[in-house]
N, C-alpha and C positions, 0 to 999 in steps of 0.2 A: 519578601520571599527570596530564598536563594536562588539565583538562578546560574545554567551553564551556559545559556548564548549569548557568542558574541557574532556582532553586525559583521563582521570583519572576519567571519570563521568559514572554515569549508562548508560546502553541503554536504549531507551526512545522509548517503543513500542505503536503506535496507532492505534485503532481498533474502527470502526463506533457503531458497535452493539453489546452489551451484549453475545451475542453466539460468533461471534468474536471474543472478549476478554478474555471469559471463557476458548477457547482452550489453550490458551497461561497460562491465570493466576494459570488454573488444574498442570502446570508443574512448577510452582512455590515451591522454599523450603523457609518454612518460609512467606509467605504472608502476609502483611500487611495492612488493610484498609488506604487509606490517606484520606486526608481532603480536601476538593478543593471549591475553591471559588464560585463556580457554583450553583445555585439555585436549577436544578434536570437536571438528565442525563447523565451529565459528572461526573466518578468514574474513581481512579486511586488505584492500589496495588502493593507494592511496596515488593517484594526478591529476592532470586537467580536462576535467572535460565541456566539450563549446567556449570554453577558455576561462571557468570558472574551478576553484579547488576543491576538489572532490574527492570523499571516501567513501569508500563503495564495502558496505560488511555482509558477508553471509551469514545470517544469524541463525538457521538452523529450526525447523518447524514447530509450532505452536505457541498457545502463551507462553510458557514458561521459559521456550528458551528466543522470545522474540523479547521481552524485557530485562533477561539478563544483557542479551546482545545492546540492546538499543543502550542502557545504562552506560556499560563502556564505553562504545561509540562516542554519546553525550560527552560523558566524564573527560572522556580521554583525548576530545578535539574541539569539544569547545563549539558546534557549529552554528551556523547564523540560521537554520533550517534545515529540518527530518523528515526524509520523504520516506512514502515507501512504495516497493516495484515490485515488479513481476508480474503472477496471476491471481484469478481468484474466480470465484462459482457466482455464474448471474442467479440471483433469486428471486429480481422482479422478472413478472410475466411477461412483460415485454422486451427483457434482453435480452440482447443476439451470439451468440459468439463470435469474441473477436473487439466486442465494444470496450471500451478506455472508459473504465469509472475513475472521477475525478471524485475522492472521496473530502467532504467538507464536515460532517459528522461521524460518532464512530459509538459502539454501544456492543455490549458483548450478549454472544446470540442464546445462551443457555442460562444466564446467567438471571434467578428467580426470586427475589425477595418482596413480589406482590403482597403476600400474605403479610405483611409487616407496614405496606403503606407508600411502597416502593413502584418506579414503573419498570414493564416490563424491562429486560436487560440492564437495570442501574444496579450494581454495588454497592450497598449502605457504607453508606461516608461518601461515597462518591457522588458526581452530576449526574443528572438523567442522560446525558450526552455529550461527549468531547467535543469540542468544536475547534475549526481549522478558522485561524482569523482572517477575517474577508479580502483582506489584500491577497496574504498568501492564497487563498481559496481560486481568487479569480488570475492569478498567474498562473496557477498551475491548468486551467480552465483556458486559457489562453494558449499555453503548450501545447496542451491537448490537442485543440482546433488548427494550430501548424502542424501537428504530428500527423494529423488526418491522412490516408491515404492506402493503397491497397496492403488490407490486412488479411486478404484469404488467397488460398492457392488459387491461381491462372490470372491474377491482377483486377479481381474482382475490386470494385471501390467496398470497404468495409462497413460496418451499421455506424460507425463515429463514435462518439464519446455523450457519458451521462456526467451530470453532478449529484451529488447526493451522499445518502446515509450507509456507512459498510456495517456490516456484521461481522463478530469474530469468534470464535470459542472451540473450544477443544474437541469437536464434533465433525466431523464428517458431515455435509448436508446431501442425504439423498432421497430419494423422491418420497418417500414416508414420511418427512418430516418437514419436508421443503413448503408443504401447505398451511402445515399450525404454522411456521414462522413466519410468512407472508402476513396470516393474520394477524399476531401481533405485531409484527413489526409495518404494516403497509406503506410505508414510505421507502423500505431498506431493498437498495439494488444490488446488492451483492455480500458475497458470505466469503469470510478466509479464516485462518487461526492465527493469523498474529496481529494485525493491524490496528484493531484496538489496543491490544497490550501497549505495542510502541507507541500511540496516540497517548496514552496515558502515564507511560514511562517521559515523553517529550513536557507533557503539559505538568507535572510532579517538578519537573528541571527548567522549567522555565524557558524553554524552544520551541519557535515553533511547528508546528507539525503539518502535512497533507500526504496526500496520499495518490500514485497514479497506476493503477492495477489492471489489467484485463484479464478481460472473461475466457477461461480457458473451456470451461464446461457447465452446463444450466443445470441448476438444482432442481431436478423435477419437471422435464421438457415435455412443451405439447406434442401431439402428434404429429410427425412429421417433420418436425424443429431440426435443423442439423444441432446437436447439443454436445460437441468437442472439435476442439482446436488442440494441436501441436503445440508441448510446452516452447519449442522454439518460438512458433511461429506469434504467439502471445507476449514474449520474452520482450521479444524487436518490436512489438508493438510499443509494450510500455519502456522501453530503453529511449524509441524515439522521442516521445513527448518529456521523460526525465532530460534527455540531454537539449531538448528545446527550452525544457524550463531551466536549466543551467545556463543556457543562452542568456535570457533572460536575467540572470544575479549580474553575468561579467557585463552587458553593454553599459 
């Protein structure tokens, strides 16, 4: 298999949105604008961060433009490992906002070829499920749990971090539809629109991939649920455990 990583390469952090990416690029030493093929939208910067080499891309919302992004990234540095930041919608019942899914599976949430022999959310041709290799899986799981700390306004201590299965797809998940997906999916903690694409963009290049996202708002909140958080205030959440799991490559 062809592959882009090398052991020896930066980490290759992608983040949908600008506030997303800021969290992370603020903790940058040394920052570097890059240059990127892209017309507008997609921005990458490139230094150190926790003392490990790091490119930080804004790749810009949904499939479609989280696999073009992630491609170049890949292609264009080579790295030893592809995360992905920022937010994303809790979808199991019991997440909080504010919680750090450490994603270790990845399966796209609309995506239907049952009728052909397929399970729910696989791609014919594709696995039933991307998976994050268990090393990577438990460092990033590891981050997480140093990153721990107060994630809501007034210094409340926050719900901590899941591991588990993401959802992704070109869909909006709001509380109409947030019910069938649970059913099929019962395992899956959370729902965004790029994270499988790049999981799958990484696994096609031979990189490996995980994932550290928090819950900015619940697909479909019980009553009474506080069910939104501040895209900031979710940013810095997953920024800390990215730059802990950076930690982790330099020592």
């Amino acid at each position: 298999m062809t592959t882009s990583h090398d052991p020896t390469g930066p980490l290759l952090v992608l983040a949908a949105m600008a506030e997303e990416a800021a969290a992370v690029t603020s903790r940058l030493e040394g920052p570097e604008p890059l240059w990127t093929p892209f017309a507008d939208g997609v921005t990458a910067v490139r230094g150190t961060l926790a003392g490990c080499e790091s490119v930080v891309v804004t790749t810009g919302i949904g499939i479609a433009a989280a696999t073009a992004a992630a491609t170049w990234g890949i292609l264009a540095h080579r790295p030893r490992v592809v995360i992905a930041a920022g937010s994303c919608g809790g979808l199991a019942a019991d997440v909080e906002v504010g919680t750090l899914i450490v994603g270790d599976a990845f399966t796209y949430s609309i995506a239907d070829a049952t009728a052909f022999g397929y399970a729910p959310g696989q791609v014919p041709g594709g696995p039933e499920r991307f998976l994050a290799e268990d090393a990577w899986a438990a460092a990033a799981e590891d981050a997480a749990g140093r990153a721990a700390g107060p994630t809501v306004p007034g210094g409340a201590q926050g719900p901590g971090h899941r591991r588990g299965l993401m959802l992704s797809g070109d869909a909006f998940v709001t509380a109409a539809i947030a019910e069938p997906m649970r059913e099929r999916f019962p395992a899956a903690l959370s729902a965004d629109m790029e994270t499988t694409a790049s999981a799958r963009t990484a696994a096609a290049l031979g990189v490996p991939f995980v994932a550290l996202r928090a819950v900015s708002d619940l697909c479909g909140p019980a009553a009474g649920q506080q069910f939104h958080l501040e895209l900031d205030l979710v940013s810095e959440t997953s920024a800390r455990a990215v730059e802990e799991f950076a930690r982790s490559l330099a020592a």
